[in-house]
C-alpha positions as CSV (number, residue, x, y, z in Angstrom):
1,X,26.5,-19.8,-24.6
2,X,26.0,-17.8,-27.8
3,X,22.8,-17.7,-27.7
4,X,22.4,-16.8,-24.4
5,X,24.6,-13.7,-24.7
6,X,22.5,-12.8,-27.7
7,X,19.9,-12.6,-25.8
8,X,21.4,-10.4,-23.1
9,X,22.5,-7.9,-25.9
10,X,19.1,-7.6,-26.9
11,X,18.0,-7.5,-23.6
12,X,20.2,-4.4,-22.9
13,X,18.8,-2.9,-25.8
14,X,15.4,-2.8,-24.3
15,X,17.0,-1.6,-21.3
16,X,16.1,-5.0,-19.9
17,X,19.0,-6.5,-17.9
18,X,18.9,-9.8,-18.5
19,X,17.1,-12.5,-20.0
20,X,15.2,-15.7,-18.1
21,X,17.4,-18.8,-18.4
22,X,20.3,-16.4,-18.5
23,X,23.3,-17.4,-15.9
24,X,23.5,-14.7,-12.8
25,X,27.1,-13.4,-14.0
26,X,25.8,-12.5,-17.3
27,X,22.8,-10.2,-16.0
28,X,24.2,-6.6,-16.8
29,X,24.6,-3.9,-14.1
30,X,23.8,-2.3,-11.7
31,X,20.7,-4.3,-11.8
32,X,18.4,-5.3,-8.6
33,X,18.2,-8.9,-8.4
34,X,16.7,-11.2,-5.4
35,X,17.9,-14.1,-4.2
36,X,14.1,-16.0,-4.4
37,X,14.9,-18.5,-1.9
38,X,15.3,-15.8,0.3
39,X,12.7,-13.7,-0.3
40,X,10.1,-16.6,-0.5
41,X,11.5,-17.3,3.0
42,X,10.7,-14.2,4.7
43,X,7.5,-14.2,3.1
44,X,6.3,-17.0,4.7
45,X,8.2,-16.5,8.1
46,X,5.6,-13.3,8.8
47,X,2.6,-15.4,6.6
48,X,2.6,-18.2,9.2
49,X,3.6,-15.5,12.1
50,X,0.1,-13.5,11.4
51,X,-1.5,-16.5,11.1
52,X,-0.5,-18.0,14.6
53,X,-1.5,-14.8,16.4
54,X,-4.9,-13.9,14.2
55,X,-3.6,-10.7,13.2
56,X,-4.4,-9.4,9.4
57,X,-1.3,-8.5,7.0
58,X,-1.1,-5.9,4.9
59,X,2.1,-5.1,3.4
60,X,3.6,-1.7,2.1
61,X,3.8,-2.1,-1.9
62,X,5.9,1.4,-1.5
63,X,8.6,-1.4,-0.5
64,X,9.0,-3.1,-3.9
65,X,6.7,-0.8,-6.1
66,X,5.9,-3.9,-8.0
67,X,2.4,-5.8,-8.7
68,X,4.1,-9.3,-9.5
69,X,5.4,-9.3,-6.0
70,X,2.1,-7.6,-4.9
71,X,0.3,-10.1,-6.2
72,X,2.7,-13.1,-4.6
73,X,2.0,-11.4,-1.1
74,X,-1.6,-11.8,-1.9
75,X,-1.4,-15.7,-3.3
76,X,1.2,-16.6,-1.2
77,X,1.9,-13.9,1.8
78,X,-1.5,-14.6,3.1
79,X,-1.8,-10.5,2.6
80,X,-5.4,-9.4,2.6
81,X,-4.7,-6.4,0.6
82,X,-1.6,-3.8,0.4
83,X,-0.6,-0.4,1.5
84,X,0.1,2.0,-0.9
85,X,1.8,5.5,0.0
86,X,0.7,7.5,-2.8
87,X,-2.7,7.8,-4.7
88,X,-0.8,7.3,-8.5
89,X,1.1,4.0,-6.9
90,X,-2.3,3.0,-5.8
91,X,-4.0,3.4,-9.3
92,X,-1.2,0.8,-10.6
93,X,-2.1,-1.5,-8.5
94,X,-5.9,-1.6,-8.3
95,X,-5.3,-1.5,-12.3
96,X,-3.2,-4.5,-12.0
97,X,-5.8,-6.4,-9.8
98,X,-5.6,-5.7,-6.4
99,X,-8.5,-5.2,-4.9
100,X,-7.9,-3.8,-1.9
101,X,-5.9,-1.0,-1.1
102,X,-5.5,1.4,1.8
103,X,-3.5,5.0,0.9
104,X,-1.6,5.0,4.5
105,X,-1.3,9.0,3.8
106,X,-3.3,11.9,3.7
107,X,-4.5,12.9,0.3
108,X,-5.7,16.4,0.1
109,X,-4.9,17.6,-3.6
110,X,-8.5,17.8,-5.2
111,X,-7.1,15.8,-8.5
112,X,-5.7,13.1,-6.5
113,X,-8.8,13.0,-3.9
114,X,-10.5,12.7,-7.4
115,X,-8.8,10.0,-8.1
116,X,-9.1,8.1,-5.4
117,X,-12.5,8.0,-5.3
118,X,-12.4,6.7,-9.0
119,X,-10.7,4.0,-8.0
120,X,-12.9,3.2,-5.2
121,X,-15.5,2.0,-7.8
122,X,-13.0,-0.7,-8.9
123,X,-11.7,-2.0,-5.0
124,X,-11.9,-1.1,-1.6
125,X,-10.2,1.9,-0.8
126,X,-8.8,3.4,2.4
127,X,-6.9,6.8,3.5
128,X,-5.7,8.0,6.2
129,X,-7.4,11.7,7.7
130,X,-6.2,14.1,10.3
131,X,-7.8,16.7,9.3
132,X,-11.3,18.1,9.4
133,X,-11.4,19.8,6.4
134,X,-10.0,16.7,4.2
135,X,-13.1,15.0,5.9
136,X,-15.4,17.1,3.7
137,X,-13.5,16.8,0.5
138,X,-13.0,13.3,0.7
139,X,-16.5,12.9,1.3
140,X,-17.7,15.4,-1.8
141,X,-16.0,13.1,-4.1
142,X,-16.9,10.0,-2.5
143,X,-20.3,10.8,-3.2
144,X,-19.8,12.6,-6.4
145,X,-18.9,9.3,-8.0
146,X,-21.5,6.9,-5.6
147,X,-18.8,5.1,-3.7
148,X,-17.8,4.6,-0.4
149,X,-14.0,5.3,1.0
150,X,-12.6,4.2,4.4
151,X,-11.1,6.4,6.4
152,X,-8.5,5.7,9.2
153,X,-8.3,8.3,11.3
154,X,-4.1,8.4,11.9
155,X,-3.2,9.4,15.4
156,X,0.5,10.3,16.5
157,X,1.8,7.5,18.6
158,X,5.4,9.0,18.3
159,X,7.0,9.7,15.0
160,X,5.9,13.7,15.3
161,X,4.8,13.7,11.5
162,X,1.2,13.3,10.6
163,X,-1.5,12.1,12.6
164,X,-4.1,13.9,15.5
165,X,-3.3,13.8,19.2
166,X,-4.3,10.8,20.3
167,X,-7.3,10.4,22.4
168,X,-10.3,12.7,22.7
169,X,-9.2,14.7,19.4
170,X,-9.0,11.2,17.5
171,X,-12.6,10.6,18.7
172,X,-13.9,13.8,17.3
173,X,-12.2,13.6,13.8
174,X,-13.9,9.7,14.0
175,X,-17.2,11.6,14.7
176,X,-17.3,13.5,11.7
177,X,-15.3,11.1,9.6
178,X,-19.1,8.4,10.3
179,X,-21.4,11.3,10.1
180,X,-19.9,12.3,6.4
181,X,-21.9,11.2,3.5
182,X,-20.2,8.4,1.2
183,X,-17.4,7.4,4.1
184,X,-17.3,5.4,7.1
185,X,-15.1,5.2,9.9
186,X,-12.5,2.4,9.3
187,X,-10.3,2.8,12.1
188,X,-7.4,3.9,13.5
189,X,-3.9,4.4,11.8
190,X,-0.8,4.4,14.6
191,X,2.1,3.7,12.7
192,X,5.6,4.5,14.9
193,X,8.2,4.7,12.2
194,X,11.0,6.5,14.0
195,X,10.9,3.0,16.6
196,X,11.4,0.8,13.4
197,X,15.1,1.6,13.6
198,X,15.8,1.6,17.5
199,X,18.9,-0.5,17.7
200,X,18.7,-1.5,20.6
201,X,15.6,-3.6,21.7
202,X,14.8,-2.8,24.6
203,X,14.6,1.3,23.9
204,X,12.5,-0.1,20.9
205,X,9.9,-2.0,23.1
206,X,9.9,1.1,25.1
207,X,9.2,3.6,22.4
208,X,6.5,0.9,21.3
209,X,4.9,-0.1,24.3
210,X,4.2,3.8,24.6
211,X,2.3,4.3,21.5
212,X,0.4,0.7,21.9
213,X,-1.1,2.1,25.6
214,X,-1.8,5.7,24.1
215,X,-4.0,3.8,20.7
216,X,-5.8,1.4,23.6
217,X,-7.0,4.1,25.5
218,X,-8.2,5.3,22.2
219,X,-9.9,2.7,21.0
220,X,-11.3,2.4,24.3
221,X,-12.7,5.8,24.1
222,X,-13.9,5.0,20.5
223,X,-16.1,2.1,21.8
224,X,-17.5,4.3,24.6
225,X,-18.6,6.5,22.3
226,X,-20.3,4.1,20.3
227,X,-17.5,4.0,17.0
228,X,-16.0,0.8,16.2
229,X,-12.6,0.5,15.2
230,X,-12.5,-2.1,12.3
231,X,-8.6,-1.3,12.1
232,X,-6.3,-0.7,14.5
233,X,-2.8,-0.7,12.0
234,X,0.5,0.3,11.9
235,X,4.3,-1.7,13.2
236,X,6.6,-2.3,10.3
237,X,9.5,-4.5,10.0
238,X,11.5,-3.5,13.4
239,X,8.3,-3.7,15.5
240,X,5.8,-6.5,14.2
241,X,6.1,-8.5,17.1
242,X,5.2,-6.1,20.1
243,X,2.3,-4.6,18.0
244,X,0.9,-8.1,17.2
245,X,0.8,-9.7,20.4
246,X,-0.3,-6.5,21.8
247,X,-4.1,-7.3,21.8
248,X,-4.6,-3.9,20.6
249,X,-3.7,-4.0,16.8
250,X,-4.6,-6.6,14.6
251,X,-3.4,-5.3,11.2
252,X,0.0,-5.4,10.6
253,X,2.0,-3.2,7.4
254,X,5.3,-4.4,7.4
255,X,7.5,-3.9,3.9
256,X,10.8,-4.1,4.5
257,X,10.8,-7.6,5.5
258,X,10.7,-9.2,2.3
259,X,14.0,-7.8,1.3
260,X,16.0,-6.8,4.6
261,X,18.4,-4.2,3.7
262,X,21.7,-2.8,5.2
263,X,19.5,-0.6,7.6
264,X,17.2,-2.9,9.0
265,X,20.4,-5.6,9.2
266,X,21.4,-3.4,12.0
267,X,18.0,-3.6,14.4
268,X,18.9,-6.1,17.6
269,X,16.1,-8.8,18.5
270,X,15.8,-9.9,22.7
271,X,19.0,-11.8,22.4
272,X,20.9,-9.1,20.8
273,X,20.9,-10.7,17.1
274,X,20.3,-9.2,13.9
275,X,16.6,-10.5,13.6
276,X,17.4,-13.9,12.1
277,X,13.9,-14.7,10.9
278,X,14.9,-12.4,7.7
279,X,17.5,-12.9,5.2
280,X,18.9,-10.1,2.9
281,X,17.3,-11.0,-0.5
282,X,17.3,-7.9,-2.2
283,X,21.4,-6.8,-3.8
284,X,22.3,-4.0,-6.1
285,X,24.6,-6.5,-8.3
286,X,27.5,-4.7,-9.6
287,X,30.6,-5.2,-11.6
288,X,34.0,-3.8,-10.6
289,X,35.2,-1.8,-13.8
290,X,37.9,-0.8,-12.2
291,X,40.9,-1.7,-10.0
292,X,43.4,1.1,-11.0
293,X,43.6,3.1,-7.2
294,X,46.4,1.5,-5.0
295,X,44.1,0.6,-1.8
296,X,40.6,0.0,-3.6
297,X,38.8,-0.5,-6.7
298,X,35.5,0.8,-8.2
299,X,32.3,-0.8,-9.5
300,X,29.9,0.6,-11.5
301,X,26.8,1.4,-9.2
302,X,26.5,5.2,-7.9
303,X,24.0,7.6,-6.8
304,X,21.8,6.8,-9.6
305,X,21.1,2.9,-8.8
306,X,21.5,3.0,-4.9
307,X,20.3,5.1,-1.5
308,X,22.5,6.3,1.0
309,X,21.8,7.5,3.9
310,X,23.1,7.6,7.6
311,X,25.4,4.5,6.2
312,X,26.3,3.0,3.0
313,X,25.1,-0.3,1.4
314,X,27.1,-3.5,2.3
315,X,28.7,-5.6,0.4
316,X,27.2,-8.7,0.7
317,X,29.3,-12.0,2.0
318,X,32.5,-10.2,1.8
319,X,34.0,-9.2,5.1
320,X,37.4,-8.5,3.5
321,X,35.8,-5.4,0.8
322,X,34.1,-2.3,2.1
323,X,32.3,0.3,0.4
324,X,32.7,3.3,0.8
325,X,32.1,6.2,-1.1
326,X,30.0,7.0,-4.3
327,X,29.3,9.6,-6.7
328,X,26.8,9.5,-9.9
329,X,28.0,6.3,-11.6
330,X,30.8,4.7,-9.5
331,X,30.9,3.4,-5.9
332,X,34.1,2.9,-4.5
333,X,35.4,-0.3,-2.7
334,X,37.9,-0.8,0.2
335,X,40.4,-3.8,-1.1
336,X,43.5,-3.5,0.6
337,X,44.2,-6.9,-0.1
338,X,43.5,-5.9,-4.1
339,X,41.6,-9.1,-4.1
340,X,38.9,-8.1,-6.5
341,X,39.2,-8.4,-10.8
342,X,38.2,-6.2,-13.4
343,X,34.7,-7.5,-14.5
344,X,34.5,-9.4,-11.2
345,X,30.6,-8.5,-9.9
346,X,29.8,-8.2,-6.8
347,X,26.4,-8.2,-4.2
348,X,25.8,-4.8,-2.5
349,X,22.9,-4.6,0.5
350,X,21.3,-1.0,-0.3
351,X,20.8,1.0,2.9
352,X,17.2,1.8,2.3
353,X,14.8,-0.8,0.1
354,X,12.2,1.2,-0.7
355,X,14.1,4.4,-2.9
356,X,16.3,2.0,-3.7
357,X,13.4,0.0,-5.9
358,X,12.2,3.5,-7.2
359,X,15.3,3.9,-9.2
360,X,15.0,0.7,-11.8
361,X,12.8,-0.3,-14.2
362,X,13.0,-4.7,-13.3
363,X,13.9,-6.8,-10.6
364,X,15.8,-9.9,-11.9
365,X,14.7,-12.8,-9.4
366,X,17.6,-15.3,-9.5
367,X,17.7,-18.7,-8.2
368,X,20.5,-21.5,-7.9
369,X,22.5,-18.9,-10.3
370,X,20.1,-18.5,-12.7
371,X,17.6,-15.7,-14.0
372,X,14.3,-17.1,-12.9
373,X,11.9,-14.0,-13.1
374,X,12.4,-10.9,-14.6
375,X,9.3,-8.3,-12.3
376,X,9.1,-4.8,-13.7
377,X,9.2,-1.9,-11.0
378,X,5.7,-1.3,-11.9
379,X,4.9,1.5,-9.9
380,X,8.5,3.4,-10.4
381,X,7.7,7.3,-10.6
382,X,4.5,7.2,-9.1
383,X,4.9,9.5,-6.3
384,X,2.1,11.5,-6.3
């Protein structure tokens, strides 16, 4: 036990927080740990899902920001490559060893364009166009540095946020994208996040089923015209299933799924449950520090180490505690029962994964109550 705690003082001092070996309750907080039986679980769930249906995977890295679990995905995920959301994430990660990586984003900056072709001479890069102009620039640097980038032409299926009208303009923008020196036309990119978070499932297959016709009759007018559609990508988490037995797309870029947070806990399957094929394995571990207030008690993880958004994060296999309020460095908890202790730590489910991750330095993979893995947030900051 001493030395143990030893090693978590020193741990803290790197602004590590905790050590392998180390039993869960010690690791200090607010820290990101994941249940690993979990998260291994979900990760092969969609693995063998893909597999059965001949679709490709490629999942978002913006999810976790980190090239261990990257690199799991790959070995283990049965992931072809990743999907990065920014040019600077994608540079950690084709650094790291990934060696193939599509930027599901326009890049227009000329640095970052730059950038991205440099690291097109190290693994297969893609990036997403809707824009004529970004054709030309993508393909003066492409050729500037003798490689070759993928483009995806992104169509709007529905989200109202980047992306071409789909159809004939796609077609044109595809047509310039395959005349353009050092590019070629990789596809199509028809990603529908506002449907990710239809509750209900039915209004979700709706919303879905619309933007899966609209990208066929694309790709139909693609192959008319003689253009090939290597990709057709998109669905996340809430949607995998309609977009892979579709016929239409055959790459999939879920994220969320490895981790499951409070948001996606809400989203209804055909029988109305709370897509059982995923477990939460993703918690902000707190510790109550302190139980002073008459109806509640406050742990101390705040703005700074958690997301909020339309909701709050949950606390995780508690039904009797809520949270419910938080400022900079304290959450407040529900406890009309004043069952928690001072010191006691608790499991919170953040609302949103992916911000979430972008706020610590380590995820502290724990299994049977005890620090297996210790992943740095490799890609943390890099948002441009």
């Amino acid at each position: 036990m001493h030395d143990a705690i030893s090693a978590a003082q020193y741990q803290v001092g790197l602004n590590i927080p905790a050590a392998v070996g180390m039993p869960e309750e010690e690791i200090s907080t607010p820290a990101l740990i994941i249940d690993l039986d979990a998260f291994e679980g979900n990760v092969a769930f969609l693995r063998d899902y893909c597999r059965k249906r001949g679709v490709r995977l490629r999942p978002h890295a913006k999810t976790h920001k980190s090239l261990d679990i990257a690199k799991y995905q790959m070995r283990e995920g049965g992931a072809v490559g990743i999907c990065c959301q920014k040019v600077s994430e994608a540079e950690v990660f084709v650094s790291g060893g990934i060696g193939d990586v599509l930027v599901s984003n326009q890049v227009v900056d000329p640095r970052q364009i730059d950038l991205l072709a440099r690291l097109a001479a190290k693994a297969k890069m893609g990036v997403c166009v809707d824009d004529p102009g970004n054709v030309e620039s993508l393909s003066q640097a492409a050729v500037g540095h003798g490689v070759t980038l993928s483009c995806l032409v992104e169509i709007d299926v529905g989200m109202a946020r980047c992306g071409v009208p789909w159809g004939q303009p796609a077609v044109d923008l595809a047509h310039k994208i395959a005349a353009a020196p050092g590019l070629e036309f990789g596809g199509l990119q028809a990603y529908h996040g506002s449907a990710q978070h239809v509750l209900d499932y039915e209004g979700r297959k709706a919303a879905v089923q619309k933007a899966i016709s609209q990208t066929a009759q694309t790709v139909k007018l693609l192959k008319a015209e003689g253009l090939k559609c290597g990709t057709v990508g998109g669905a996340g988490t809430g949607t995998y299933y309609f977009e892979a037995e579709s016929g239409v797309f055959n790459e999939l870029q879920c994220g969320s799924y490895i981790f499951m947070d409070a948001e996606y806990r809400r989203v209804q399957n055909a029988g109305g449950d709370l897509m059982p094929e995923f477990k939460s394995s993703l918690f902000i571990y707190t510790t109550i520090m302190s139980t002073a207030a008459s109806q509640g008690a406050v742990c101390d993880a705040g703005l700074k180490s958690l997301t909020i958004g339309p909701g709050l994060p949950r606390v995780h296999g508690r039904e009797d505690i809520e949270f419910v309020k938080c400022s900079d460095e304290h959450g407040q908890i529900s406890d009309p029962l004043k069952s928690l202790r001072l010191n006691e730590k608790i499991k919170l489910v953040p609302w949103h994964c992916d911000p979430t991750c972008n706020m610590h330095d380590w995820l502290v993979g724990v299994r049977n109550g005890r620090v297996e893995c210790l992943w740095p947030v490799s890609a943390r900051g890099r948002v441009f």
